[in-house]
HTML snippet that shows the backbone in 3Dmol.js (N, CA, C, O; Angstrom):
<script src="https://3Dmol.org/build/3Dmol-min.js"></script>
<div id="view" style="width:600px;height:400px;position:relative"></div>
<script>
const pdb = `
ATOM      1  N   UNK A   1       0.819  -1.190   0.000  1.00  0.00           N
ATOM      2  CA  UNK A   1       0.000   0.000   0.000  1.00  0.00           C
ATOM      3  C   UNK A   1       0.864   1.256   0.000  1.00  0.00           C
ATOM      4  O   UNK A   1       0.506   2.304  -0.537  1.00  0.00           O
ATOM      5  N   UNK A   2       1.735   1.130   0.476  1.00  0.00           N
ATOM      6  CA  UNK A   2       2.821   2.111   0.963  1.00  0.00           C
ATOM      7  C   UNK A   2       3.764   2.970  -0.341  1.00  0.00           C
ATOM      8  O   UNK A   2       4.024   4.137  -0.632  1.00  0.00           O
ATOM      9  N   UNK A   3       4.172   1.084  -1.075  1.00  0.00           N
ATOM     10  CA  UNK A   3       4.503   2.240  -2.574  1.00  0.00           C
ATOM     11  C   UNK A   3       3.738   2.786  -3.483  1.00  0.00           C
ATOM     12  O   UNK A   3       4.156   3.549  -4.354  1.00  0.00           O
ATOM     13  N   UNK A   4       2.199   2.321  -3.297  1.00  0.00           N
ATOM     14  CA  UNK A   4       0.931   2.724  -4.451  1.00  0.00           C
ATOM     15  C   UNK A   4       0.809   4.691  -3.806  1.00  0.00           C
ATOM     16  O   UNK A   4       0.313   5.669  -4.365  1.00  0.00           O
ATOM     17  N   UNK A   5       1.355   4.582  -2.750  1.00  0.00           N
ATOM     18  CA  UNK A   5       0.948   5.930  -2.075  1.00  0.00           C
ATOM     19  C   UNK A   5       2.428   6.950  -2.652  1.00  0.00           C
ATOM     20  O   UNK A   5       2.444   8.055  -3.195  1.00  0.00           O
ATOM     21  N   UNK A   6       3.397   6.160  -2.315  1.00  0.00           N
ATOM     22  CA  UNK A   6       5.118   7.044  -3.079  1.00  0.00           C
ATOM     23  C   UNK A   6       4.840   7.110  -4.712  1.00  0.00           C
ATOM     24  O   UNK A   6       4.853   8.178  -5.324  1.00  0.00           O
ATOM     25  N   UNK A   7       4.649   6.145  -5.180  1.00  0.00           N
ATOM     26  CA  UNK A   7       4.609   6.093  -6.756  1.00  0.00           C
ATOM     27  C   UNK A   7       2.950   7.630  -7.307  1.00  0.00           C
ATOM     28  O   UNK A   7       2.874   8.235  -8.377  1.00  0.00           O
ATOM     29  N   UNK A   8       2.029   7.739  -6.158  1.00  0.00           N
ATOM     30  CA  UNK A   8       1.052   8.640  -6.898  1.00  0.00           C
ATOM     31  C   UNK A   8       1.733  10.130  -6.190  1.00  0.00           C
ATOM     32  O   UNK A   8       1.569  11.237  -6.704  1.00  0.00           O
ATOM     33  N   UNK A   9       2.438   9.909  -5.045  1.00  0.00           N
ATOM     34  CA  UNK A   9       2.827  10.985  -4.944  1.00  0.00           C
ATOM     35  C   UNK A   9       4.453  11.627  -5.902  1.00  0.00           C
ATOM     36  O   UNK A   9       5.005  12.710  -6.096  1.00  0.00           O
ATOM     37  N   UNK A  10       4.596  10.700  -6.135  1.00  0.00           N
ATOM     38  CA  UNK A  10       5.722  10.898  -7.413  1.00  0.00           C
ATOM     39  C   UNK A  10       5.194  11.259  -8.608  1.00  0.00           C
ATOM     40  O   UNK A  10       5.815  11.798  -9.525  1.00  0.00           O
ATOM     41  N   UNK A  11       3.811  10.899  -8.597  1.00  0.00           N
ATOM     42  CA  UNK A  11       3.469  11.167  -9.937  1.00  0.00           C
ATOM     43  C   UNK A  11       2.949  12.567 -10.383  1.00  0.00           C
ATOM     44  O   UNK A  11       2.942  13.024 -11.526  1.00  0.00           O
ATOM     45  N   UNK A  12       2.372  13.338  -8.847  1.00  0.00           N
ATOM     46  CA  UNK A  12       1.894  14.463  -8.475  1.00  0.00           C
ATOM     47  C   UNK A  12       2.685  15.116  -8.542  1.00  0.00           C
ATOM     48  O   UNK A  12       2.603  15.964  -9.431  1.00  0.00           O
ATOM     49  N   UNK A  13       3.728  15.115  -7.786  1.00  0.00           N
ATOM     50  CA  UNK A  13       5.303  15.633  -7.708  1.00  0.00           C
ATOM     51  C   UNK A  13       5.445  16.159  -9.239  1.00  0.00           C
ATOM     52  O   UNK A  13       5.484  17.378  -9.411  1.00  0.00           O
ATOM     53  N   UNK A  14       5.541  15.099 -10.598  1.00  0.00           N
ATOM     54  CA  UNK A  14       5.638  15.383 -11.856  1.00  0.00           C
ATOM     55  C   UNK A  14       5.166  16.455 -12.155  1.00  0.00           C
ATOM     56  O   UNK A  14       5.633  17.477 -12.658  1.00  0.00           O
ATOM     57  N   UNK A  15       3.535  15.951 -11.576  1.00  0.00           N
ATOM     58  CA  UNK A  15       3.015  17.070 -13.195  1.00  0.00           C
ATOM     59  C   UNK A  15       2.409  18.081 -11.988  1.00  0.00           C
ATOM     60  O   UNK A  15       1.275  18.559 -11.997  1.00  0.00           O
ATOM     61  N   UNK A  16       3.196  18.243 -11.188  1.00  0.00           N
ATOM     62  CA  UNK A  16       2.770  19.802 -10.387  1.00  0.00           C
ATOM     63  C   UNK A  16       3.691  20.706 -11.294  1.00  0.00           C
ATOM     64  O   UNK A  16       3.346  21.837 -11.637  1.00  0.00           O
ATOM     65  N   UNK A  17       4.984  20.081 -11.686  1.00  0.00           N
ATOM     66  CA  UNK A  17       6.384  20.664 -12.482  1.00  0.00           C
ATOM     67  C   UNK A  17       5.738  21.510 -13.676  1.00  0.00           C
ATOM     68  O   UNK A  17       6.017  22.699 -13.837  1.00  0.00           O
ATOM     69  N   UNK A  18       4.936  20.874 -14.426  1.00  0.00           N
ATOM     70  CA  UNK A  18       4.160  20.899 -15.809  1.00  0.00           C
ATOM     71  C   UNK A  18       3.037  22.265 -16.059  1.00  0.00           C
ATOM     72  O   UNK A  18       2.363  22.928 -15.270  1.00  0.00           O
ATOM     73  N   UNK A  19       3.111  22.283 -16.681  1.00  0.00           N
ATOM     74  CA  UNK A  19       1.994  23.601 -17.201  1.00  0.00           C
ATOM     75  C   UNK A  19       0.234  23.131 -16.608  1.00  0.00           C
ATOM     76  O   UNK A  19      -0.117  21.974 -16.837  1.00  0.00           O
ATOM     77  N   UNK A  20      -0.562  23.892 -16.022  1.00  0.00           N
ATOM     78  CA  UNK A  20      -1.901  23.393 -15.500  1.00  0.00           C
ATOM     79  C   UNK A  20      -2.886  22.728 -16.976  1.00  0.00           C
ATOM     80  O   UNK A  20      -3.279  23.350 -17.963  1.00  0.00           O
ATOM     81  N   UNK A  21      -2.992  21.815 -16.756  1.00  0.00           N
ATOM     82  CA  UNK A  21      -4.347  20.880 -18.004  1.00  0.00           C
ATOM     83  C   UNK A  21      -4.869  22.403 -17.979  1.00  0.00           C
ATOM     84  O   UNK A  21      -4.862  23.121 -16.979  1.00  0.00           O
ATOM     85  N   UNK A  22      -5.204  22.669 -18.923  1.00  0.00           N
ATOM     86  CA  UNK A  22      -6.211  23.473 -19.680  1.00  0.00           C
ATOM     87  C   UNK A  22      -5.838  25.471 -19.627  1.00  0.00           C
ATOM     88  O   UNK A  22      -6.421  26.393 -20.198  1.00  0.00           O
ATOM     89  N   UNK A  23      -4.648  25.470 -18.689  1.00  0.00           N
ATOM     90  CA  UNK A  23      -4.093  26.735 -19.038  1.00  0.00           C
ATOM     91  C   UNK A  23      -3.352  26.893 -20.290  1.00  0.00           C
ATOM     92  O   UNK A  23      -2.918  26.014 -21.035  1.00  0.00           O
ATOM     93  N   UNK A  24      -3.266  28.468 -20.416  1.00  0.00           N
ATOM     94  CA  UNK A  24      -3.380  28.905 -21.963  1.00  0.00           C
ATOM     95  C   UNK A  24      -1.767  28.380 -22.476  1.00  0.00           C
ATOM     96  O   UNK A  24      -1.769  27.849 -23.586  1.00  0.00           O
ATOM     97  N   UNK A  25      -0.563  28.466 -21.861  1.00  0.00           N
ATOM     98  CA  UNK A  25       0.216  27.633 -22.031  1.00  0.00           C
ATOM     99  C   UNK A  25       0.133  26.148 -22.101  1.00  0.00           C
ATOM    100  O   UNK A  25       0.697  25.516 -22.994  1.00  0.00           O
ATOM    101  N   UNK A  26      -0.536  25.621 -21.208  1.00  0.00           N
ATOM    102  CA  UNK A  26      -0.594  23.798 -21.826  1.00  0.00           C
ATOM    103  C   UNK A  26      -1.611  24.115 -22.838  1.00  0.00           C
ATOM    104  O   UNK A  26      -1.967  23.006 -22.439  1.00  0.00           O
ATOM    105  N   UNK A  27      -2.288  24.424 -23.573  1.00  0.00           N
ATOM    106  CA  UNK A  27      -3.048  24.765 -24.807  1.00  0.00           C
ATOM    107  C   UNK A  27      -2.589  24.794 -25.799  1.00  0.00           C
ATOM    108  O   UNK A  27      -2.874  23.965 -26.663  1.00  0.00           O
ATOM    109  N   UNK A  28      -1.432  26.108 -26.044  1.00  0.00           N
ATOM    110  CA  UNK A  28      -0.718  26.396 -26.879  1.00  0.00           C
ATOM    111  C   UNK A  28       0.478  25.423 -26.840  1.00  0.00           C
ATOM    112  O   UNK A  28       1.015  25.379 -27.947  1.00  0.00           O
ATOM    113  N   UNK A  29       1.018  24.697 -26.005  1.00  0.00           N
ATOM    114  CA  UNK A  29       2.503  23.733 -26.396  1.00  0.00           C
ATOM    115  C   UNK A  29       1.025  22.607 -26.865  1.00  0.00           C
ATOM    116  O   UNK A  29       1.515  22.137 -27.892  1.00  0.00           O
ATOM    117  N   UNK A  30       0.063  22.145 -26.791  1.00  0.00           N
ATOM    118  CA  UNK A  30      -0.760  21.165 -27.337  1.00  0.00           C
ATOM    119  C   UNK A  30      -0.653  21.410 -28.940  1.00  0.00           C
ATOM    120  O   UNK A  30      -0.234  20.784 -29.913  1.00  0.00           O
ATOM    121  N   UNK A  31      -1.221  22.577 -28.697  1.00  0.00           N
ATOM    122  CA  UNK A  31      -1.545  22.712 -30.378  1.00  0.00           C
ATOM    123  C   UNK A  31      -0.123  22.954 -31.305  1.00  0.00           C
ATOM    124  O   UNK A  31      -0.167  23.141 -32.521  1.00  0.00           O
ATOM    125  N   UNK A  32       0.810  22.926 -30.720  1.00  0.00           N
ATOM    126  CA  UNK A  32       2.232  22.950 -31.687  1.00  0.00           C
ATOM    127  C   UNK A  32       2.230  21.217 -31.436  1.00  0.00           C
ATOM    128  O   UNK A  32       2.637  20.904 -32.555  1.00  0.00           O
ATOM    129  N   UNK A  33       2.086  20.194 -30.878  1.00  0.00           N
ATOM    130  CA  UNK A  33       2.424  18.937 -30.943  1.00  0.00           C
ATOM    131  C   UNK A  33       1.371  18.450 -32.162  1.00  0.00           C
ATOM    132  O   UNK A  33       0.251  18.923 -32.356  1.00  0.00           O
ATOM    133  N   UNK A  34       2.068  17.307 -32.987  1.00  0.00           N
ATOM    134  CA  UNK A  34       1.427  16.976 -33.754  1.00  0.00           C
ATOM    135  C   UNK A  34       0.140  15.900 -33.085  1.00  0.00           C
ATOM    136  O   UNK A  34       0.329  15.396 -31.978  1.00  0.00           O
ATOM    137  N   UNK A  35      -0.717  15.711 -33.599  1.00  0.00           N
ATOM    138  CA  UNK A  35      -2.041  15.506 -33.169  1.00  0.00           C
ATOM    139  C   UNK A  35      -1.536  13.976 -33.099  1.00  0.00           C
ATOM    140  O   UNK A  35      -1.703  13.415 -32.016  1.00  0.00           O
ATOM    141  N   UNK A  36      -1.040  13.371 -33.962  1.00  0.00           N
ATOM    142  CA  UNK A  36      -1.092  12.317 -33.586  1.00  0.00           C
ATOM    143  C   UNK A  36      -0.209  11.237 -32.333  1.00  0.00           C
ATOM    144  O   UNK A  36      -0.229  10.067 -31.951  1.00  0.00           O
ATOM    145  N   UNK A  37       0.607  12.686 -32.010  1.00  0.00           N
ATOM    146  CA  UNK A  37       1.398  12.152 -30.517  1.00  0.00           C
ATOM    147  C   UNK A  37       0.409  11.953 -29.080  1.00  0.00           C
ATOM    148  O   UNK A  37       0.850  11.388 -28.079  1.00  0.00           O
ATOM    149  N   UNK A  38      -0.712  12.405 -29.151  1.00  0.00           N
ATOM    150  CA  UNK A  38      -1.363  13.032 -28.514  1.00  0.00           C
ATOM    151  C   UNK A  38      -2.190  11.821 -27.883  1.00  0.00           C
ATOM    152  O   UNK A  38      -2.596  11.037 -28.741  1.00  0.00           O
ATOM    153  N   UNK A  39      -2.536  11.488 -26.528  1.00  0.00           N
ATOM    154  CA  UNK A  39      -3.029  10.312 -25.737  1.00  0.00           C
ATOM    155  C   UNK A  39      -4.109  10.814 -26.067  1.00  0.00           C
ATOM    156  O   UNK A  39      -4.303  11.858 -26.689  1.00  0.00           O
ATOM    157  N   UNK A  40      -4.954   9.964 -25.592  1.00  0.00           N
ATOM    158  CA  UNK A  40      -6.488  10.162 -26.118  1.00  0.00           C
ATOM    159  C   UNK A  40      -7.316  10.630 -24.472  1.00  0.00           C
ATOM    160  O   UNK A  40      -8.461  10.268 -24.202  1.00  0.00           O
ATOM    161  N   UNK A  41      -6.674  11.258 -23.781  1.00  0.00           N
ATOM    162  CA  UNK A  41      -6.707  11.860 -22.377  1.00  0.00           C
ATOM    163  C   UNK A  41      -6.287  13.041 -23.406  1.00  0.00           C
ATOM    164  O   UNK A  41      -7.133  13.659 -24.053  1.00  0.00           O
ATOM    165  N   UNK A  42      -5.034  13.269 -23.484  1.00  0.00           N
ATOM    166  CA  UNK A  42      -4.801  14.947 -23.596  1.00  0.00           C
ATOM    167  C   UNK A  42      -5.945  15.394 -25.191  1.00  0.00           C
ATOM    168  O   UNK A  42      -6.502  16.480 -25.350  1.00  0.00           O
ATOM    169  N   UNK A  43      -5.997  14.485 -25.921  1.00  0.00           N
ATOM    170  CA  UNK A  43      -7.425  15.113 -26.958  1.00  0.00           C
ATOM    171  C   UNK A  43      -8.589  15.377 -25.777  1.00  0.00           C
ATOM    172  O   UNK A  43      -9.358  16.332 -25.666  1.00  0.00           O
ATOM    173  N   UNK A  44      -8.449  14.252 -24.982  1.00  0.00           N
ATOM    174  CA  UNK A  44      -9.941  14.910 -24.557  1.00  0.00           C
ATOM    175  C   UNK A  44     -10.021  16.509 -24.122  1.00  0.00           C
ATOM    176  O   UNK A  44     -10.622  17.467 -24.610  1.00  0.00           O
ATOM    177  N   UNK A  45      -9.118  16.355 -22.950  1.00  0.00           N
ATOM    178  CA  UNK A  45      -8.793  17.464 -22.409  1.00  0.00           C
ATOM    179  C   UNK A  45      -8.460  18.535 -22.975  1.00  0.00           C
ATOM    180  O   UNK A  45      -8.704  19.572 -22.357  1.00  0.00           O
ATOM    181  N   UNK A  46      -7.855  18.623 -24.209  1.00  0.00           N
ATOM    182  CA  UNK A  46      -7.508  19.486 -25.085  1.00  0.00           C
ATOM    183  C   UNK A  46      -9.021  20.281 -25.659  1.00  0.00           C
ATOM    184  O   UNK A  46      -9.071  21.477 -25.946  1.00  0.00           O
ATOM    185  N   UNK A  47     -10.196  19.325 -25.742  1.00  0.00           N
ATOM    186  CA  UNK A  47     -11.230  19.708 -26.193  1.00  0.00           C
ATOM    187  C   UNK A  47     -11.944  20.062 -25.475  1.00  0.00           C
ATOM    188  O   UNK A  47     -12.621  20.965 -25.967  1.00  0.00           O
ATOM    189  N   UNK A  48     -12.252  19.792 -24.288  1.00  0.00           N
ATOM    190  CA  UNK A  48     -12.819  20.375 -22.912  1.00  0.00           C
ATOM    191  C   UNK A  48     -12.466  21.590 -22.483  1.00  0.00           C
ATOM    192  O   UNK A  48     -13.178  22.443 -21.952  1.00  0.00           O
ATOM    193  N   UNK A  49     -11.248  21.624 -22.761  1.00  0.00           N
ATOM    194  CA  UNK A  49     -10.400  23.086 -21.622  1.00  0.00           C
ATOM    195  C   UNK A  49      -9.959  24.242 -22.908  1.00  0.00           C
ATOM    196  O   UNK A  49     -10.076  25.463 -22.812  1.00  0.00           O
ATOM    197  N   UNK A  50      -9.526  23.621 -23.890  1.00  0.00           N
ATOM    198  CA  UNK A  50      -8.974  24.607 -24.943  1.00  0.00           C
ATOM    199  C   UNK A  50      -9.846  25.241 -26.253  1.00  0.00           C
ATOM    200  O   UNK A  50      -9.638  26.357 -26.729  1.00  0.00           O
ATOM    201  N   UNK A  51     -10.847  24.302 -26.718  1.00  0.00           N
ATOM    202  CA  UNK A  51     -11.858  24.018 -27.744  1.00  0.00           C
ATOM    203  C   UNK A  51     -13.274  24.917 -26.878  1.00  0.00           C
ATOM    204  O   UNK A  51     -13.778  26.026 -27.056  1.00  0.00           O
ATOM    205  N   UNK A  52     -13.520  23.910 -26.010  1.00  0.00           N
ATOM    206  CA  UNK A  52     -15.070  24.561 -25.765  1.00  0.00           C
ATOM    207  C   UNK A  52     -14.938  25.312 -24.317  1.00  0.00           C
ATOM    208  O   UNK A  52     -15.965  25.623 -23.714  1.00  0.00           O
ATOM    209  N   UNK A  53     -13.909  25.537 -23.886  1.00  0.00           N
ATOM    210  CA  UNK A  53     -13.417  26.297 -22.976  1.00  0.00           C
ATOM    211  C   UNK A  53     -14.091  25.980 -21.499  1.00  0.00           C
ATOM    212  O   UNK A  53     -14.772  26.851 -20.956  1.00  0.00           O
ATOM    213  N   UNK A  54     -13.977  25.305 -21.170  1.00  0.00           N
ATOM    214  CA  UNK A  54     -14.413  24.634 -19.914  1.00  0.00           C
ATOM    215  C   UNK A  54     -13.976  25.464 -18.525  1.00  0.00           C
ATOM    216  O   UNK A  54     -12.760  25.545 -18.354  1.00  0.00           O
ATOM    217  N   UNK A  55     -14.523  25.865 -17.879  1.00  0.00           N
ATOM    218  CA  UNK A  55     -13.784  26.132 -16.527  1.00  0.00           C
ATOM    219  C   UNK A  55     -13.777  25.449 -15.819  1.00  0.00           C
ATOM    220  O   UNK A  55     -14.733  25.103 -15.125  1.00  0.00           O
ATOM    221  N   UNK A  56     -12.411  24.955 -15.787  1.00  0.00           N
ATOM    222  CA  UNK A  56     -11.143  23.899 -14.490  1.00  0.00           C
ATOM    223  C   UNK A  56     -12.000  24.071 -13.209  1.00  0.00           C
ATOM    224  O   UNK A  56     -12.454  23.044 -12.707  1.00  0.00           O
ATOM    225  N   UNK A  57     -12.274  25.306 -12.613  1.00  0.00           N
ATOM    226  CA  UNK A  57     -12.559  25.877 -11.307  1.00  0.00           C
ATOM    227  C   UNK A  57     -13.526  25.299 -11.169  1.00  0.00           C
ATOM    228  O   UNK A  57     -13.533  24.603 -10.154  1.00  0.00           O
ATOM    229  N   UNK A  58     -15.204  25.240 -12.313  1.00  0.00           N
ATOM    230  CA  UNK A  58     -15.952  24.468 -12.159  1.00  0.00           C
ATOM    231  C   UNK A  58     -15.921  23.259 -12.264  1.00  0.00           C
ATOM    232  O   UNK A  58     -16.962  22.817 -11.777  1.00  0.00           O
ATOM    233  N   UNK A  59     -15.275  22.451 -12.646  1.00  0.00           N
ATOM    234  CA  UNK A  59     -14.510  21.055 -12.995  1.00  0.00           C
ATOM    235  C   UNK A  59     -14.221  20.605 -11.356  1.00  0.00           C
ATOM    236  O   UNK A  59     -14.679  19.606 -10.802  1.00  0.00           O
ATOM    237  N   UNK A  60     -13.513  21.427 -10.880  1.00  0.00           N
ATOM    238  CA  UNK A  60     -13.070  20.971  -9.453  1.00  0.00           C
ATOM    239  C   UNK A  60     -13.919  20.882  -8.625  1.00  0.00           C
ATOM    240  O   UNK A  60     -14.068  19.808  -8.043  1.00  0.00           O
ATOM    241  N   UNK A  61     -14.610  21.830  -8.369  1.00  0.00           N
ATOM    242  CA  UNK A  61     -15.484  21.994  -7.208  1.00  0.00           C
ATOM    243  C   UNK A  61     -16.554  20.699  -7.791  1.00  0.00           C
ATOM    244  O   UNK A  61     -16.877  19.903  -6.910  1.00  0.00           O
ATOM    245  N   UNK A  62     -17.124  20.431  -9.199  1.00  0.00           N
ATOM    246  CA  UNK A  62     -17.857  19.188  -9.331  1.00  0.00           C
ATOM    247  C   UNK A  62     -17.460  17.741  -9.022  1.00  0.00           C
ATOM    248  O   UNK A  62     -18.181  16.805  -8.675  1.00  0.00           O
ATOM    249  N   UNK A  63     -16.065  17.785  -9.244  1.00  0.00           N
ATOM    250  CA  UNK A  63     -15.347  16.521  -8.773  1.00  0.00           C
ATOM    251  C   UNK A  63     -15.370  16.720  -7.363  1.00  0.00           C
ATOM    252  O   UNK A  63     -15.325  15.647  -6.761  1.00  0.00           O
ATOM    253  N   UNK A  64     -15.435  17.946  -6.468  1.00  0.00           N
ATOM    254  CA  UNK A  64     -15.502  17.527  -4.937  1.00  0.00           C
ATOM    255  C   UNK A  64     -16.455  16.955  -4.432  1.00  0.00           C
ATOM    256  O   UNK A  64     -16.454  16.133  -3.516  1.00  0.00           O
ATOM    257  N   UNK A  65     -17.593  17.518  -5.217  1.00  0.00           N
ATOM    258  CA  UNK A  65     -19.462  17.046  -4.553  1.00  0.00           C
ATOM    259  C   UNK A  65     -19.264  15.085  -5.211  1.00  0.00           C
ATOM    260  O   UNK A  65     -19.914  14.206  -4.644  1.00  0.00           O
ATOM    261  N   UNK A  66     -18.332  14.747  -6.375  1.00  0.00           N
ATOM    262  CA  UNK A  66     -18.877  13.273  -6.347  1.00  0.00           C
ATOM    263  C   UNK A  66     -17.884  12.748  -5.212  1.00  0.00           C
ATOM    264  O   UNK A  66     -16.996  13.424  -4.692  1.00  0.00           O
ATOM    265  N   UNK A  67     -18.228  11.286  -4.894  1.00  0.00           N
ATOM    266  CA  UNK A  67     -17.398  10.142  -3.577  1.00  0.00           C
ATOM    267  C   UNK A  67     -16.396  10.106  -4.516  1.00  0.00           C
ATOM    268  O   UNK A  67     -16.522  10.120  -5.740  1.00  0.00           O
ATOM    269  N   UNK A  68     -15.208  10.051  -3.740  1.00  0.00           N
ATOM    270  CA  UNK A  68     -13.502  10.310  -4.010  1.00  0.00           C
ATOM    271  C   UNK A  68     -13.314   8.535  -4.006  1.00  0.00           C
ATOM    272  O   UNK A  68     -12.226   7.995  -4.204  1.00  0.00           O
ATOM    273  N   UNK A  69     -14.243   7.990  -3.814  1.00  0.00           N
ATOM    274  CA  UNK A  69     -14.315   6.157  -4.433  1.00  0.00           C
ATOM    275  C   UNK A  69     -15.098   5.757  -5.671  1.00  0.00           C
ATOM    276  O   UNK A  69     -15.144   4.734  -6.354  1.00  0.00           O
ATOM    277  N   UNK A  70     -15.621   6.789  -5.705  1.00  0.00           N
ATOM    278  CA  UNK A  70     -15.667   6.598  -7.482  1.00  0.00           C
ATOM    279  C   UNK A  70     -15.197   7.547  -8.722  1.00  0.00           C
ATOM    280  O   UNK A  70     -15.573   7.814  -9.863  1.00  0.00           O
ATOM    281  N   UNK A  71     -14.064   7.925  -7.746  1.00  0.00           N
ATOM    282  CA  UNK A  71     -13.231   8.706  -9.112  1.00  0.00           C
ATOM    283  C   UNK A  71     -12.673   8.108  -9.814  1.00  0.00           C
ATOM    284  O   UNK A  71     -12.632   6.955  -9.384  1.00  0.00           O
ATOM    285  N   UNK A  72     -11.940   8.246 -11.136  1.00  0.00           N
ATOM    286  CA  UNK A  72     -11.142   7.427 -11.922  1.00  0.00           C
ATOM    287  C   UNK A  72      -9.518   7.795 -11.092  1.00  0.00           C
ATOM    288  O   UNK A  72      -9.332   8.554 -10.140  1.00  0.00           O
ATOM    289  N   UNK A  73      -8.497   6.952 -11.854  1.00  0.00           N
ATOM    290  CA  UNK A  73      -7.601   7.438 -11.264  1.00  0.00           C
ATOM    291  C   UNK A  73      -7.156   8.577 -12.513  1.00  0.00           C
ATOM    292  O   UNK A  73      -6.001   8.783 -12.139  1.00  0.00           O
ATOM    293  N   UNK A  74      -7.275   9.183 -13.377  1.00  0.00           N
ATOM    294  CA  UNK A  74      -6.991   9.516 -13.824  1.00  0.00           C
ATOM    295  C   UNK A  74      -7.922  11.039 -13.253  1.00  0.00           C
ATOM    296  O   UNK A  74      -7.286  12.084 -13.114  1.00  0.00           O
ATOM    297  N   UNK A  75      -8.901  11.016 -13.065  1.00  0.00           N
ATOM    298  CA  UNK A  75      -9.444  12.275 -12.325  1.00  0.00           C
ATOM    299  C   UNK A  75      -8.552  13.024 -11.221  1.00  0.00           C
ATOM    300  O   UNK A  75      -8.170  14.177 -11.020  1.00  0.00           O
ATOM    301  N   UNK A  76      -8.393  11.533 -10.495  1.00  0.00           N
ATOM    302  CA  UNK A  76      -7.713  11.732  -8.819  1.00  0.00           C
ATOM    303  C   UNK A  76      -6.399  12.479  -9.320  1.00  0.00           C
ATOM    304  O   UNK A  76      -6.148  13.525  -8.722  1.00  0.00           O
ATOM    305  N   UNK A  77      -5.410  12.041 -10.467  1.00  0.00           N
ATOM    306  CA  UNK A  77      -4.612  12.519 -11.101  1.00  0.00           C
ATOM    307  C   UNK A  77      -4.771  14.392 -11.357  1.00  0.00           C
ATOM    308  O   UNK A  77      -4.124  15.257 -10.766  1.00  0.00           O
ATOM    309  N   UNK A  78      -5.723  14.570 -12.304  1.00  0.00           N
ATOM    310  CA  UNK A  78      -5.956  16.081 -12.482  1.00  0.00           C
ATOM    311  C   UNK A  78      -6.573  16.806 -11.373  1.00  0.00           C
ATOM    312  O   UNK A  78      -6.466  18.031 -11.413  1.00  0.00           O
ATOM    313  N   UNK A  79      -7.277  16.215 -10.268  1.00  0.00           N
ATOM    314  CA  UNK A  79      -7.626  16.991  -9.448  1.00  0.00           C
ATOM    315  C   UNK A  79      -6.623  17.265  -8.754  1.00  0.00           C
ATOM    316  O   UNK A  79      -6.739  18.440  -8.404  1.00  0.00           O
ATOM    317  N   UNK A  80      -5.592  16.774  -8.316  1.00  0.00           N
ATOM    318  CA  UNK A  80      -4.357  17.133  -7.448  1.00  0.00           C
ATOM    319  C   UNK A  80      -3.400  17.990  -8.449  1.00  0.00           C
ATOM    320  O   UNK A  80      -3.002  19.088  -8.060  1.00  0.00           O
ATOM    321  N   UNK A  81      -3.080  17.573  -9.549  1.00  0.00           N
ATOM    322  CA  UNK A  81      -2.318  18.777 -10.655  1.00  0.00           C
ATOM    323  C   UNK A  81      -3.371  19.581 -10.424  1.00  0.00           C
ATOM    324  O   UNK A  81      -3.359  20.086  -9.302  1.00  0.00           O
ATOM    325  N   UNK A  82      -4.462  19.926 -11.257  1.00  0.00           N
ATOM    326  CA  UNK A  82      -5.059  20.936 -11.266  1.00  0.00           C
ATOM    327  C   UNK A  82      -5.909  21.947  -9.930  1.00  0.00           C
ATOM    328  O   UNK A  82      -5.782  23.165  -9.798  1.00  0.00           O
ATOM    329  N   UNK A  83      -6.569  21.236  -9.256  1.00  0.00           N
ATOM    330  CA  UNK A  83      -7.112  21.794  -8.248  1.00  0.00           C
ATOM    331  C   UNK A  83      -6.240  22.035  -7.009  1.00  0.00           C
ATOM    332  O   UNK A  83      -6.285  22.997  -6.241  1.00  0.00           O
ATOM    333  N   UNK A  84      -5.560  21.127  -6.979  1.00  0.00           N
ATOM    334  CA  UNK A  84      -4.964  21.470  -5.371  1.00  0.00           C
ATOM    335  C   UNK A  84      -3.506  22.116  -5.450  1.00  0.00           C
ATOM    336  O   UNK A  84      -3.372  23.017  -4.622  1.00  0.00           O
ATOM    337  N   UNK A  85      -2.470  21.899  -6.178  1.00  0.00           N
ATOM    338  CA  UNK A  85      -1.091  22.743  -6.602  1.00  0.00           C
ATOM    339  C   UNK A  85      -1.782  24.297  -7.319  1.00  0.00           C
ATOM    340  O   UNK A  85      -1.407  25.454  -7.124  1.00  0.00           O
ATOM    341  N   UNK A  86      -2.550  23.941  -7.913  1.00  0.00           N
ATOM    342  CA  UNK A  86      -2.884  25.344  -8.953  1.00  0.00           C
ATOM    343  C   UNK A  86      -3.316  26.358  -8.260  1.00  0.00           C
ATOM    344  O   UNK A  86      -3.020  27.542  -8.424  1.00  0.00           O
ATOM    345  N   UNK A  87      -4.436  25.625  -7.021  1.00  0.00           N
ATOM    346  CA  UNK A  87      -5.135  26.779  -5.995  1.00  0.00           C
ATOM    347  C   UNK A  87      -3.955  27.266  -4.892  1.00  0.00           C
ATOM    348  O   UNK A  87      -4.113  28.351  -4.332  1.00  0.00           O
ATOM    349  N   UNK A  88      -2.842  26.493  -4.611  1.00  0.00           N
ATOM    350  CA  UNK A  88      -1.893  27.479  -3.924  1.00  0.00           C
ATOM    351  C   UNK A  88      -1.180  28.389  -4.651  1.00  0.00           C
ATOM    352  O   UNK A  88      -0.572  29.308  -4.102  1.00  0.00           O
ATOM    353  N   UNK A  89      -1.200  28.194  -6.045  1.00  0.00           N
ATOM    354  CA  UNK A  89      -0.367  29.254  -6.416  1.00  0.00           C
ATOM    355  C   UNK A  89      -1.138  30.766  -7.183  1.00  0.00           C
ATOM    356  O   UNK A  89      -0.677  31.564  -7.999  1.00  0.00           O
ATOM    357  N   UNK A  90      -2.097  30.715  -6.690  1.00  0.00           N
ATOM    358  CA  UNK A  90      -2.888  31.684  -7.117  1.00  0.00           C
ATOM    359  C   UNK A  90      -3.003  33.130  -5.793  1.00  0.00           C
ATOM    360  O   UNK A  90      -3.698  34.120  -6.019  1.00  0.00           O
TER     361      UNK A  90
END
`;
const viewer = $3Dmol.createViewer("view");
viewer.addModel(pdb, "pdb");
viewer.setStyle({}, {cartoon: {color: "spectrum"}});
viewer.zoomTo();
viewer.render();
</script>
């Protein structure tokens, strides 16, 4: 249990480093990568946050109201990059 907890906090660690999902810099280095490098997570996201312009802020606070046991891990992932590193540095 112990390394599932080092390995997500390593992983947080990463992409706290990284530009925020859906700020205008991770947008713009998106749209210079060719499309087809592109995980089918960052298309999504690319289309959510950059395309139809989504607000993150509302994104977060909706992921707080659902149970944190039925998140994906890939949510649990952007909510800690995005919501919780992003809101201290504001």
């Amino acid at each position: 249990m112990s390394f599932k907890l080092i390995g997500l906090s390593i992983v947080i660690l990463l992409l706290s480093a990284c530009d925020r999902v859906g700020s205008d810099a991770w947008c713009e280095k998106q749209k210079q990568r060719p499309k087809g490098e592109w995980t089918l997570d960052e298309s999504s996201q690319y289309t959510k946050y950059c395309v139809f312009g989504l607000d993150s802020e509302k994104w977060c606070k909706k992921l707080e109201k659902k149970p944190k046991g039925e998140w994906t891990a890939n949510e649990g992932i952007e909510y800690a990059s995005s919501c919780v590193f992003d809101r201290g540095e504001s």
